[in-house]
C-alpha positions in Angstrom: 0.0 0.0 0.0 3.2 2.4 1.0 4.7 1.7 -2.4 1.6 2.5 -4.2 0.9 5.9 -2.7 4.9 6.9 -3.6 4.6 5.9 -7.1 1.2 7.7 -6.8 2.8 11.0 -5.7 5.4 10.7 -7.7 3.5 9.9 -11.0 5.2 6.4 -11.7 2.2 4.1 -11.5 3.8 2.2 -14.6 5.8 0.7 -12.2 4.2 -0.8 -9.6 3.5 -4.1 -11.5 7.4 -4.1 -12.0 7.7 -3.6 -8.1 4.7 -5.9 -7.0 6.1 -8.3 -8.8 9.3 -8.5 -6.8 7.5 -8.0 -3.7 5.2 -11.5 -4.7 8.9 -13.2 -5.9 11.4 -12.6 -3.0 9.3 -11.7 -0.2 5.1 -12.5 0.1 6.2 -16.1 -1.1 8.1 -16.5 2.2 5.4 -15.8 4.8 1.9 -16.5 2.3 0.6 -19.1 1.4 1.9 -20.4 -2.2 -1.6 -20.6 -3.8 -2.1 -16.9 -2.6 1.5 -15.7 -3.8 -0.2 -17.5 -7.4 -3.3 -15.3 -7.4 -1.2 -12.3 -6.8 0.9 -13.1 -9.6 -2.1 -13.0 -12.0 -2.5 -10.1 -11.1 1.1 -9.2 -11.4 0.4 -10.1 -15.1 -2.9 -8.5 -15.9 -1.6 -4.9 -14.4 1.6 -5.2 -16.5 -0.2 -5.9 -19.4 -2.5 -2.4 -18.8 0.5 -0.5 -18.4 2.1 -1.8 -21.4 5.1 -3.2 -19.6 5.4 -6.9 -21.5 8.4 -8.2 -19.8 7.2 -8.2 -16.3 3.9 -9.8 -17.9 5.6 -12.7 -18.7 7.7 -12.8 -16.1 4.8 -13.1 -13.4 3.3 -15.5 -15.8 6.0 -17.6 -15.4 7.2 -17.3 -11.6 3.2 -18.2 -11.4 3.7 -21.7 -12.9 6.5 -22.2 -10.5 4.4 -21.6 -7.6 1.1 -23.7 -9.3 3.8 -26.6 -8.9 4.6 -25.5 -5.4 0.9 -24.8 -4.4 -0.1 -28.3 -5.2 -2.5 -27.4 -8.4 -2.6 -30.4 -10.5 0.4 -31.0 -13.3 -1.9 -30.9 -16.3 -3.5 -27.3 -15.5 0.2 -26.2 -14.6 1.6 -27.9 -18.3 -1.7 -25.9 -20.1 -1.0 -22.4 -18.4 3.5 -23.3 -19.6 1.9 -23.7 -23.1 -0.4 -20.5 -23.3 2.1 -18.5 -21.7 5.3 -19.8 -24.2 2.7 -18.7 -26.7 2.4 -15.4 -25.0 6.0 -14.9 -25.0 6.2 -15.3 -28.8 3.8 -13.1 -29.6 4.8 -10.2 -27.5 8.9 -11.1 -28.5 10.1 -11.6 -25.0 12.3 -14.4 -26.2 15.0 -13.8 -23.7 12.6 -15.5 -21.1 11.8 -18.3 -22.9 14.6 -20.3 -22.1 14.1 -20.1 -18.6 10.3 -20.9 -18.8 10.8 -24.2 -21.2 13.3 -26.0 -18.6 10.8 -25.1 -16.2 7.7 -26.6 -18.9 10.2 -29.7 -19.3 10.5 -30.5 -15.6 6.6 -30.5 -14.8 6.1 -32.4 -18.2 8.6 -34.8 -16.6 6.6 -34.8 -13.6 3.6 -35.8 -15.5 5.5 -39.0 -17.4 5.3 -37.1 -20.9 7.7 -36.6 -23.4 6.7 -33.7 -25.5 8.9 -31.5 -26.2 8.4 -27.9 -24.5 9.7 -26.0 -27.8 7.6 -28.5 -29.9 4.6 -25.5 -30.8 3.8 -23.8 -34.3 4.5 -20.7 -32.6 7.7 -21.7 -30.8 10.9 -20.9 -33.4 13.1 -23.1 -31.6 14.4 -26.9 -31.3 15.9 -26.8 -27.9 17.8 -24.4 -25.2 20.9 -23.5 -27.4 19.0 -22.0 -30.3 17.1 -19.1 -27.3 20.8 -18.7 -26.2 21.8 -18.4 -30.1 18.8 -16.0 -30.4 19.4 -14.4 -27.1 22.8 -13.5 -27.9 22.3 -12.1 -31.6 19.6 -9.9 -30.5 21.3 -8.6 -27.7 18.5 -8.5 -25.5 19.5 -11.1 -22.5 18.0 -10.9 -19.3 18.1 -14.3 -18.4 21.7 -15.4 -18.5 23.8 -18.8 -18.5 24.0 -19.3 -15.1 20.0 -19.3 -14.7 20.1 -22.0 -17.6 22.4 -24.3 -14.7 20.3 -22.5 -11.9 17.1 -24.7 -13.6 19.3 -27.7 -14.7 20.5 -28.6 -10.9 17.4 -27.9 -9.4 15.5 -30.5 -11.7 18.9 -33.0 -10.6 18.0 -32.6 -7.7 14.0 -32.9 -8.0 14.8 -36.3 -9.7 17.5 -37.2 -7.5 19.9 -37.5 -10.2 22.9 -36.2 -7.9 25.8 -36.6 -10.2 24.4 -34.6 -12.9 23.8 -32.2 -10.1 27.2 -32.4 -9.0 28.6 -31.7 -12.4 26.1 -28.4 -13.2 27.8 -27.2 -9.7 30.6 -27.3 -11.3 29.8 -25.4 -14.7 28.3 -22.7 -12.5 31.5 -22.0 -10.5 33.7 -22.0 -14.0 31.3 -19.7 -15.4 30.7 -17.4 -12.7 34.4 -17.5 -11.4 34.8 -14.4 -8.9 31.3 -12.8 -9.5 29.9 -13.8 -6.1 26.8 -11.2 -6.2 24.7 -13.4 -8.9 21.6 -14.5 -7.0 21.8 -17.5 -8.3 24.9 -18.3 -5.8 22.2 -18.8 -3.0 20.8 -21.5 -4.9 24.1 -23.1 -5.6 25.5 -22.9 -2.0 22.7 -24.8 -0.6 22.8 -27.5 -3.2 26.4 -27.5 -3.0 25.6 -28.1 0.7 23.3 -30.7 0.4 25.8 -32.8 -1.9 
């Protein structure tokens, strides 16, 4: 409510989808309920879509069919929303989010014993992860970088308990990052590293 009355005074409303979105992504989801950190994501998406601000529309699209998986909602609403919302990202050329969003569509179509492949639509331009990169990096337009391709990649290891391959995206990370310590990934990677 605070944050909304500054952008208010300040004239800045086009960015409080931007800012609730963060707020629903790092902090509501540690003290709500994951099926109420969902519904505030929609909303997330429908107010960034009224201000015209695309990226953070798919963005809380897709942070939303993290938490449907966390939440408990059942795998084959959570695959249709991953399919209308890679769609979505075609169609408004956000791109640069799509790699993050199929390995996320791969591991709940794992979850669900299928074997379609995520980049497998009409509208999807792409045969697998290296071709977004390819894409990614020829348009110049990355927000989602390598390390968040490993950041998914250990986390399904460790889903499906496959520890070695775990073990070895570990490793990638830390030759990629090298000294950059500040990535937020690193949280993710010190408690896995912990864990192994």
């Amino acid at each position: 409510r605070t944050t909304r009355l500054i952008l208010e005074r300040f004239k800045a409303l086009e960015m409080y989808p931007k800012l609730r979105f963060f707020q629903c992504s790092f902090l509501t989801c540690w003290k709500e309920p994951f099926q109420s950190v969902t519904n505030d994501l929609l909303q997330c998406h429908q107010q960034a879509i009224i201000v015209g601000d695309v990226e953070y529309a798919v963005f809380s699209s897709h942070i939303q069919c993290q938490f449907m998986i966390l939440s408990g909602s059942h795998l084959a609403a959570a695959e249709k929303q991953c399919v209308v919302l890679s769609k979505e990202m075609i169609r408004l050329n956000q791109v640069q989010i799509l790699l993050e969003h199929c390995s996320l569509h791969n591991m709940i179509l794992q979850l669900a014993g299928g074997d379609e492949n995520p980049f497998d639509l009409p509208e999807v331009p792409f045969n697998d992860e290296n071709e977004v990169i390819k894409e990614s990096e020829s348009s110049g337009n990355i927000t989602i970088e390598y390390p968040t391709l490993y950041t998914n990649r250990v986390m399904r290891a460790f889903f499906f308990r496959n520890y070695d391959d775990a073990k070895e995206m570990t490793k990638k990370y830390a030759a990629l990052v090298g000294n950059e310590s500040l990535r937020y990934q690193t949280i993710f990677y010190i408690f896995y590293e912990g864990l192994l």
